[in-house]
BALOBA-1460 file (C-alpha; in Angstrom, 3 decimals):
// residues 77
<rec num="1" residu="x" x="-3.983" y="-18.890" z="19.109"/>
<rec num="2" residu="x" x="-0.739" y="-16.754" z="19.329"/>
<rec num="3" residu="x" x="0.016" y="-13.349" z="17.745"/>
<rec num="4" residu="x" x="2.656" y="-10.665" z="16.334"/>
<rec num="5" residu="x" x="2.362" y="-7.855" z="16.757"/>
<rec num="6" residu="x" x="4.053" y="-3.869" z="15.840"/>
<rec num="7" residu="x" x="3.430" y="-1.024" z="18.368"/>
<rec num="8" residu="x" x="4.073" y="2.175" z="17.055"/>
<rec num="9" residu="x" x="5.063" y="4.518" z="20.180"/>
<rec num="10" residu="x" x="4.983" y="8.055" z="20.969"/>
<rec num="11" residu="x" x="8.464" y="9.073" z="19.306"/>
<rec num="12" residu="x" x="7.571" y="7.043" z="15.988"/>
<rec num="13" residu="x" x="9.487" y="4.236" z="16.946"/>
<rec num="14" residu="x" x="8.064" y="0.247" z="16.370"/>
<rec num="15" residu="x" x="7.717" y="-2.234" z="19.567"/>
<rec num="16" residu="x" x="7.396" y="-5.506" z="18.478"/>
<rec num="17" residu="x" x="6.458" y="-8.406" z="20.677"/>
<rec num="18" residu="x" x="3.822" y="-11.791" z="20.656"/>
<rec num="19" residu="x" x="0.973" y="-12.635" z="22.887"/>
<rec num="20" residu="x" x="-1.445" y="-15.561" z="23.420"/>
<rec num="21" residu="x" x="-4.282" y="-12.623" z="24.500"/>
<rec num="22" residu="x" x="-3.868" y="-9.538" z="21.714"/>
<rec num="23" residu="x" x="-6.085" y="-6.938" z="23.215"/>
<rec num="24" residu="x" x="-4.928" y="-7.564" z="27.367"/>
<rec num="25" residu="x" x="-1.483" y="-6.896" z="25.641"/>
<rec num="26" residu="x" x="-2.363" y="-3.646" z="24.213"/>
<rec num="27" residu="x" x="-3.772" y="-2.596" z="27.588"/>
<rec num="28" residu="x" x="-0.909" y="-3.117" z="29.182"/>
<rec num="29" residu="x" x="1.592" y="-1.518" z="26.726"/>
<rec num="30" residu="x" x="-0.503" y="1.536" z="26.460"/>
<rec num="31" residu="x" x="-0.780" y="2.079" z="30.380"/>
<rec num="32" residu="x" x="2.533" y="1.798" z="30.708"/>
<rec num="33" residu="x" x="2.815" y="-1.675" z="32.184"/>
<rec num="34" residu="x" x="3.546" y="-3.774" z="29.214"/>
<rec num="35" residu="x" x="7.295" y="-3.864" z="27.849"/>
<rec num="36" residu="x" x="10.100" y="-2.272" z="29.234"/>
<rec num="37" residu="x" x="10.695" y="-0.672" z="26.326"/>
<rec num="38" residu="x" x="7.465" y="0.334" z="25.602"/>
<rec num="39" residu="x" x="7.128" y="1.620" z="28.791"/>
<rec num="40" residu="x" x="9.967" y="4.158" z="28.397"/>
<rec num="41" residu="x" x="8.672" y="5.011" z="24.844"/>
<rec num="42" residu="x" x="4.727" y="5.300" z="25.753"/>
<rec num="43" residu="x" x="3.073" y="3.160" z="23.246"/>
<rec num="44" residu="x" x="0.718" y="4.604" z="20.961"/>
<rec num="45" residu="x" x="-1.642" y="2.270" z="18.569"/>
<rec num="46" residu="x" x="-1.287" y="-1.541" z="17.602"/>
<rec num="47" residu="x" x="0.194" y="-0.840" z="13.582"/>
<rec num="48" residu="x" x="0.047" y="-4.424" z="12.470"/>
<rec num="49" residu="x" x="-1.008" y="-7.678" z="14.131"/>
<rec num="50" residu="x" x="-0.650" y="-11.461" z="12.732"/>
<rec num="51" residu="x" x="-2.643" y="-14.663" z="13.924"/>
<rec num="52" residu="x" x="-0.139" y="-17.516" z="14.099"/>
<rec num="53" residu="x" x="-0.767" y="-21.001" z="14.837"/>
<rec num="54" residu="x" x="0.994" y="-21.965" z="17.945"/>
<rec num="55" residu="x" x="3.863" y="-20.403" z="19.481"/>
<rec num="56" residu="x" x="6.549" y="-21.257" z="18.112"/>
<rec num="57" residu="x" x="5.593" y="-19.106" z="14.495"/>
<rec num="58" residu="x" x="4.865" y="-16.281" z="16.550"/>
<rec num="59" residu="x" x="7.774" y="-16.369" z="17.936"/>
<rec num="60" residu="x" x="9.823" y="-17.100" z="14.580"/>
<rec num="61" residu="x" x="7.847" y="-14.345" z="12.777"/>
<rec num="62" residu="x" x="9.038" y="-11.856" z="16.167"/>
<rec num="63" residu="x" x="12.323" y="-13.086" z="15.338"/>
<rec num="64" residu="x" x="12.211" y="-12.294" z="11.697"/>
<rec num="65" residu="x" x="10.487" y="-8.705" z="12.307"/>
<rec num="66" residu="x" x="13.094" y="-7.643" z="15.020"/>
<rec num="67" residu="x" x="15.675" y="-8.651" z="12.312"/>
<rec num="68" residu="x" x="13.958" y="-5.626" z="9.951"/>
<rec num="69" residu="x" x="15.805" y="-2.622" z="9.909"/>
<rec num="70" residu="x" x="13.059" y="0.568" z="10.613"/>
<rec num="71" residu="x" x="12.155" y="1.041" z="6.529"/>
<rec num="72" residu="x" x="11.983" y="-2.452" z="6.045"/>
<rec num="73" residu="x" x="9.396" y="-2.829" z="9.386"/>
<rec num="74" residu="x" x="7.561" y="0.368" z="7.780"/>
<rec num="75" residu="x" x="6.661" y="-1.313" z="4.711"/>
<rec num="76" residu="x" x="5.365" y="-4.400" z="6.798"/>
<rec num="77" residu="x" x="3.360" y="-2.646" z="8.919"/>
């Protein structure tokens, strides 16, 4: 099992990224050892998380997400 998942971070902004283990993820991106991004914008709380078959749709539905402009990743999440 595979997921995708929104971060929302410390100045509002959205991390998105996919795991195979949801909740070591979150650990890491909110102690600051997860993402490079999300360890310059201290993550927050998980905002929306989806279970996806394999890995391959959880990385197409990371792809289509990062595509989102901010609004658009609002209303998703």
């Amino acid at each position: 099992m595979y997921y995708t998942y929104m971060i929302r971070c410390l100045d509002n902004s959205i991390y998105t990224g996919m795991t195979n283990d949801i909740n070591k993820r979150l650990e890491e991106h909110l102690n600051c050892k997860g993402a490079k991004y999300t360890k310059s914008h201290q993550a927050k709380k998980l905002e929306a998380v989806w279970r996806c078959k394999d890995k391959s749709l959880a990385c197409k539905l990371e792809y289509q997400i990062k595509q989102l402009n901010k609004t658009e990743k609002e209303k998703n999440s």
